[in-house]
N, C-alpha and C positions, 0 to 999 in steps of 0.2 A: 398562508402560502398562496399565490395566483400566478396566473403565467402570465400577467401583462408586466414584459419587459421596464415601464416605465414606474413601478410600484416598488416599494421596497419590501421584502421578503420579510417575514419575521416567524420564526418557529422552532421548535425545540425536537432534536433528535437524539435518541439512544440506540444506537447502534449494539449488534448482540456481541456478549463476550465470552470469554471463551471456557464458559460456565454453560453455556448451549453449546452444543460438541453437534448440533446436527445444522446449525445457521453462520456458525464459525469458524477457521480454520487456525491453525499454528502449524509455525515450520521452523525451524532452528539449522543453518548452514553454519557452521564456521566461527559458533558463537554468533551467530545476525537473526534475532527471531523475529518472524513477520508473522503479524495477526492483522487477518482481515475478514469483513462482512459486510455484506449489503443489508440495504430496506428497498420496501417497495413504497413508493410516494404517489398516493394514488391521483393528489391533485394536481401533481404536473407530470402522471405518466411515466416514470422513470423509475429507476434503479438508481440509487445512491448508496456509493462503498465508500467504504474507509479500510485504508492502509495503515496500519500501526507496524514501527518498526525502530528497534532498538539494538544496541550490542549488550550482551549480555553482561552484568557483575556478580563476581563469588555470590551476594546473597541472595541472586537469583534463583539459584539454583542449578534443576534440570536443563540441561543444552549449555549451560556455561563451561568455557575452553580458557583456559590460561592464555599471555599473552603468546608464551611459547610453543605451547598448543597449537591456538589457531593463525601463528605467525604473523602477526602483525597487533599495535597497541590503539588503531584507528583504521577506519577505513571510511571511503565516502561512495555517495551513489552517483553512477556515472550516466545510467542507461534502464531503460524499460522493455519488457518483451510481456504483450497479455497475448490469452487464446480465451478470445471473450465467446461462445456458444450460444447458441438459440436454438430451442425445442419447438420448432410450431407442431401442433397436432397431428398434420399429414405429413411428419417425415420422417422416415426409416432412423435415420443418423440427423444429429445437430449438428445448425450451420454454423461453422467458426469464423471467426473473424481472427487476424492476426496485427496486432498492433506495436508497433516500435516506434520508439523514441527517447531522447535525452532527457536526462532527471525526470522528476515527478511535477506537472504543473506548475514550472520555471523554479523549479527547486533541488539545492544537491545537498540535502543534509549531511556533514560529516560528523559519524557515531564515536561517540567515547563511548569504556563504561559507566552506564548510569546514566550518562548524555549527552547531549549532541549541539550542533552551529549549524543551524539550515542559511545556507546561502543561497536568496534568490536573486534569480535575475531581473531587474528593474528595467531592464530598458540598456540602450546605448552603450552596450557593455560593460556596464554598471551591474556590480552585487551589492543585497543587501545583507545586512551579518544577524542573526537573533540566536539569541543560545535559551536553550531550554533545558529540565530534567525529565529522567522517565523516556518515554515514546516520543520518537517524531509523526507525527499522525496526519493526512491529507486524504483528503477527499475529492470523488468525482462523481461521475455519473452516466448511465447507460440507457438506452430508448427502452423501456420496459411492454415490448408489444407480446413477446412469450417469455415464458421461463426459461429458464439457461443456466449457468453458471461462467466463472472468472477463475482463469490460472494463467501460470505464466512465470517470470523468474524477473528478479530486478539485478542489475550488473556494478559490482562495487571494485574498488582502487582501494589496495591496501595503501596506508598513509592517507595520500590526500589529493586532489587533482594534481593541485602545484608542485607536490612532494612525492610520488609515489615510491612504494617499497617493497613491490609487488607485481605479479600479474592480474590482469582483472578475472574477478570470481565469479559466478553465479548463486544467488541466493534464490533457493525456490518458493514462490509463493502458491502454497498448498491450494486447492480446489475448495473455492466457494460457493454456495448458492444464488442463484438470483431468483427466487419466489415470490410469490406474490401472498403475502401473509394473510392472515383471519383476524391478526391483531397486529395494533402496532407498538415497538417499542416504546 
């Protein structure tokens, strides 16, 4: 890892799962489960999280809602809201930061069960189409100068941007940590 922009990065991360119940979070709205967690990356200073997020299927299990249930058989992601926090040492309450913005990192994944078509935006108002199984999963990263944590709620369209069947939801993304580890994944 190095921070000279002109270097190409090369490294390997394991992000915690949700087998660490004190470094990881799960939230289940509406059938939409988001699992997220950060690292602390000491060589370039930061916080790097990752968002795992999927609709749920029957053998999922726990948090899984029929179609009729959770009223709709798809849904995409429209929108982002974080309350990103910071703990410096001399202060009473953490400083939050509030962030909003469309999709995820030019991305609107639309969840089936079991999985999903993340379309990114390319450019020129152009999408690109990838389909995947399991989790749509994306990462980012945050200035790691104190300790803090990440919450917040991501904003989904029953059906589908172009289709919708619905009003738009709110799925909450439970409260994560941002620490700074003794070890790394």
């Amino acid at each position: 890892v190095t921070n000279d922009p002109g270097q190409i990065l090369s490294s390997l991360m394991r992000y915690p799962t949700l087998a660490d119940t004190v470094n990881c979070s799960r939230a289940v709205t509406r059938g939409v489960e988001l699992v997220a967690s950060a690292l602390f990356v000491p060589e370039m200073g930061i916080f790097v999280y990752s968002i795992r997020m999927r609709l749920l299927a029957p053998e999922d299990g726990e948090g899984y809602m029929s179609p009729e249930e959770r009223g709709f058989d798809t849904c995409q992601l429209l929108s982002r809201h974080w309350r990103i926090g910071k703990c410096p040492p001399d202060a009473d309450e953490p400083l939050v930061e509030e962030v909003r913005g469309e999709g995820v990192i030019g991305s609107y994944p639309l969840l089936h069960e079991g999985r999903y078509v993340n379309y990114e935006d390319v450019g020129a108002s152009s999408l690109r189409e990838k389909h995947g199984s399991g989790y749509f999963s994306y990462q980012s990263c945050s200035e790691a100068k104190w300790p803090g944590f990440i919450e917040g709620s991501l904003q989904f369209r029953p059906g589908s941007l172009a289709e919708p069947s619905g009003e738009v939801f709110d799925v909450r993304v439970a409260r994560f940590p941002l620490t700074f580890s003794q070890f790394l994944y």
